[in-house]
N, C-alpha and C positions, 0 to 999 in steps of 0.2 A: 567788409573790405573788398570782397571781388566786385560786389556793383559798383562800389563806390573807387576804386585806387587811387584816386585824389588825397584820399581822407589818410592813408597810410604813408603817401608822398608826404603830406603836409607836417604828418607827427615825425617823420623823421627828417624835417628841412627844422622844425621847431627844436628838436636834438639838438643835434650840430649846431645850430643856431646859439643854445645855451652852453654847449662846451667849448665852441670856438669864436665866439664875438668877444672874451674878457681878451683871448691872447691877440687877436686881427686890433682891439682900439690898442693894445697896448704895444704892438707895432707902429700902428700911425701916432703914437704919443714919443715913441723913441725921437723922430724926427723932428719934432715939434722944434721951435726956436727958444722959448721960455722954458721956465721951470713946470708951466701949469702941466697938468696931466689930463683936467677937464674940458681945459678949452686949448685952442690949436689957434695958434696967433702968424704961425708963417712955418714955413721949412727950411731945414735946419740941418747940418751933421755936426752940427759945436760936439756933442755928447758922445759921438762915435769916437770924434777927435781923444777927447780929454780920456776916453775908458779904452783909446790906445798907448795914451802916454801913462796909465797907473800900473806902476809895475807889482804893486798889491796883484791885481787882478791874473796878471800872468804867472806870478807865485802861486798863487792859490790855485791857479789850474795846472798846473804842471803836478803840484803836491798831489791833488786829485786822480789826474789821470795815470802819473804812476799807482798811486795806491789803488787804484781801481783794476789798473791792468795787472797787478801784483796779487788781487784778494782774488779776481776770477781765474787766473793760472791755477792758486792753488785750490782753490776749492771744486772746482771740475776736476783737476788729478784727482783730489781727496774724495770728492763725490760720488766720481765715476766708480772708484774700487768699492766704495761703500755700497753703492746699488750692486753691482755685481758679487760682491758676499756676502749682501740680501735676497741676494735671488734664488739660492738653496737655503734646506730648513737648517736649521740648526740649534741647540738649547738657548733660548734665551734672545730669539729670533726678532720676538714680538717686543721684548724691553728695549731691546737696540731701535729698531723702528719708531718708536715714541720720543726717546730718546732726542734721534733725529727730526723725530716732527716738532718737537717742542719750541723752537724759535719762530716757527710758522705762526703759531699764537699766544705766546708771550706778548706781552705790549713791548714796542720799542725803546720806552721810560723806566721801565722795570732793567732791560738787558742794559740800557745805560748806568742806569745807578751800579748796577751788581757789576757789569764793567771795570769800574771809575773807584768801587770799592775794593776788587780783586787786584787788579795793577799796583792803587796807591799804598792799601792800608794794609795788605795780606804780602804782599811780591814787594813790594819799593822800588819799583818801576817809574823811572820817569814818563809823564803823559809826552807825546808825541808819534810819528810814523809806528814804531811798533806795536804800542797799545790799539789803535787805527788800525793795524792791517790785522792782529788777532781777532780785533772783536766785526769787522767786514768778515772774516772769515767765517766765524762763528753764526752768523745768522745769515749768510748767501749759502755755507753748505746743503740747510736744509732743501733749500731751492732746487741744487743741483740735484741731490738724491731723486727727488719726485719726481723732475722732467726724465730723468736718466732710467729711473727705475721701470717708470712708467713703459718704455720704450724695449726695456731689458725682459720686463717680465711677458711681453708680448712676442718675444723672437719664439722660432721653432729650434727646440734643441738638437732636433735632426739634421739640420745644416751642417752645425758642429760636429755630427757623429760622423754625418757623411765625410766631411775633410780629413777628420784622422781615418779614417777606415782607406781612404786616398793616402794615406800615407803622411800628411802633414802635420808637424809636429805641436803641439800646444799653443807653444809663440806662434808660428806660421798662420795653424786655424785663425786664433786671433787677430791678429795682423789682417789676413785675407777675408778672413768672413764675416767674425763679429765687429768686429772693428767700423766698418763698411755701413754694418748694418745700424751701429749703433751713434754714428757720427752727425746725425744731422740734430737727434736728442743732447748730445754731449755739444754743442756748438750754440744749443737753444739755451742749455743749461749754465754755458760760459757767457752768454749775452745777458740772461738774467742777474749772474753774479755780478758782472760790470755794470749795468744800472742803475742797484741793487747800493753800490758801493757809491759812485756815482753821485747819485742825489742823494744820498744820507745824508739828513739834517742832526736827528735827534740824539741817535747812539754818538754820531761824531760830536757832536756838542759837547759832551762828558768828556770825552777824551784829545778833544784840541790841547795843545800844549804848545809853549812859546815859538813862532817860525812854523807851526804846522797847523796850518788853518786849512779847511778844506775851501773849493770855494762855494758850494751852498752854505759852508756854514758862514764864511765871508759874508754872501748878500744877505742872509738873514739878520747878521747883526749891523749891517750897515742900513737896513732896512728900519732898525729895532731903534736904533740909535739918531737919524736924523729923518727918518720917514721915505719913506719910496721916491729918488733922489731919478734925477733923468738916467744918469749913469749905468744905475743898476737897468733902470727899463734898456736901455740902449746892451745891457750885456746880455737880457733877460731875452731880448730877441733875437741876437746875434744864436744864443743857445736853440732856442726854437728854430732858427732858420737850421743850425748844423744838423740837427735831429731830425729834422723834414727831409731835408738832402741824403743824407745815409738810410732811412727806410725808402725812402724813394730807388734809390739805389738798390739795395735789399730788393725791392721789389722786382728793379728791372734782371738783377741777377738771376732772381726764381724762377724771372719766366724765359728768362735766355735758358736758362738748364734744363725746362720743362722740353722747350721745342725741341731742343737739340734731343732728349733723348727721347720726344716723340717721333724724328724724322730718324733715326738709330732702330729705333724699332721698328719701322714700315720698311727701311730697309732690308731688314735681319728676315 
């Protein structure tokens, strides 16, 4: 590879090449003027048009995006306390820990079914938003422990000791010190959850209920039901394009923050 760096250029243009030419044709197919998805007969926004006027499509993201922003609230509160009274021993330390890791690998069809069983047949819970925001919950917490834990079990406890021995009180330290220290884990770990919730097809599948479609599980079954429709390509890239834009953003925010506190420190 060092005689050669052609050869490692090439295997990762070959990469990319295979992860991102299905989403780039199925960009240039959104536009297309026909139905074909194979062949490109002229340019077109018929399909933008028509997947602004279904108000399906708007329902279904709205249901999403609350239930999304709803599953990652709670589950970073609920995450974050959990990594933090993991973080000392205690009896029974290592059961809890498993516990928690067990929806990491679970199959997503098993958490569905035992889902879809527990609501209906155990609880008499109607399917819809609530069975949805319990069972988002239930398999994005493990997420959050990990990142958070991960993050927590790494701080110096000294920190801590120093603030109260300064005089500041439990809340205060925390607030001040861990908090600070532990905010960019608990932000990674809320981004996960939202995702996470997000594009769930599987588990949400079980538990759609009349009016509360998410909308992966929308495109899937419109997918399932009349075949890969311009529509959906035309919403399918709309989605890519928002997701490109906000890590792009994301990016530019990291490194605005980086400079700023490299040019903080040369001053200091």
């Amino acid at each position: 590879m060092n005689r050669r760096p052609w050869v490692l250029g090439a295997v990762v243009a070959l990469v990319f090449l295979f992860l991102y030419a299905p989403i780039a044709w199925l960009a240039i197919a959104s536009f297309n003027s026909s139905r074909s998805l194979s062949r490109i007969s002229g340019f077109s926004l018929r399909w933008y048009a028509e997947l602004a006027d279904d108000t399906r499509v708007f329902a279904s993201l709205r249901l999403t995006l609350e239930l999304a922003l709803a599953s990652a609230v709670i589950s970073t509160v609920i995450g974050t306390l959990a990594a933090f009274g993991l973080r000392r021993a205690f009896p029974g330390r290592g059961l809890w820990t498993v516990l928690l890791s067990l929806p990491l690998v679970v199959p997503e069809v098993v958490m569905g079914v035992a889902m879809l069983g527990f609501f209906v047949k155990l609880v008499g819970v109607p399917l819809g938003f609530g069975p949805l925001l319990c069972a988002h919950v239930a398999f994005s917490l493990s997420f959050v422990v990990v990142v958070v834990r991960s993050r927590v079990s790494g701080m110096d406890a000294r920190m801590e000791e120093a603030a109260a021995d300064l005089g500041a009180s439990p809340f205060v330290a925390f607030r001040t010190v861990t908090l600070p220290l532990v905010a960019p884990a608990v932000v990674a770990g809320a981004a996960f959850a939202f995702l996470l919730s997000f594009d769930d097809v599987v588990i949400s599948s079980y538990l759609t209920g009349v009016g509360s479609t998410t909308l992966p599980v929308f495109v899937y079954a419109q997918a399932s039901k009349r075949g890969i429709s311009p529509e959906i390509v035309a919403l399918s890239t709309v989605m890519v394009a928002a997701t490109a834009l906000l890590l792009v953003a994301g990016v530019v925010v990291a490194s605005w923050r980086a400079r700023r506190a490299g040019r903080a420190a040369v001053l200091v």
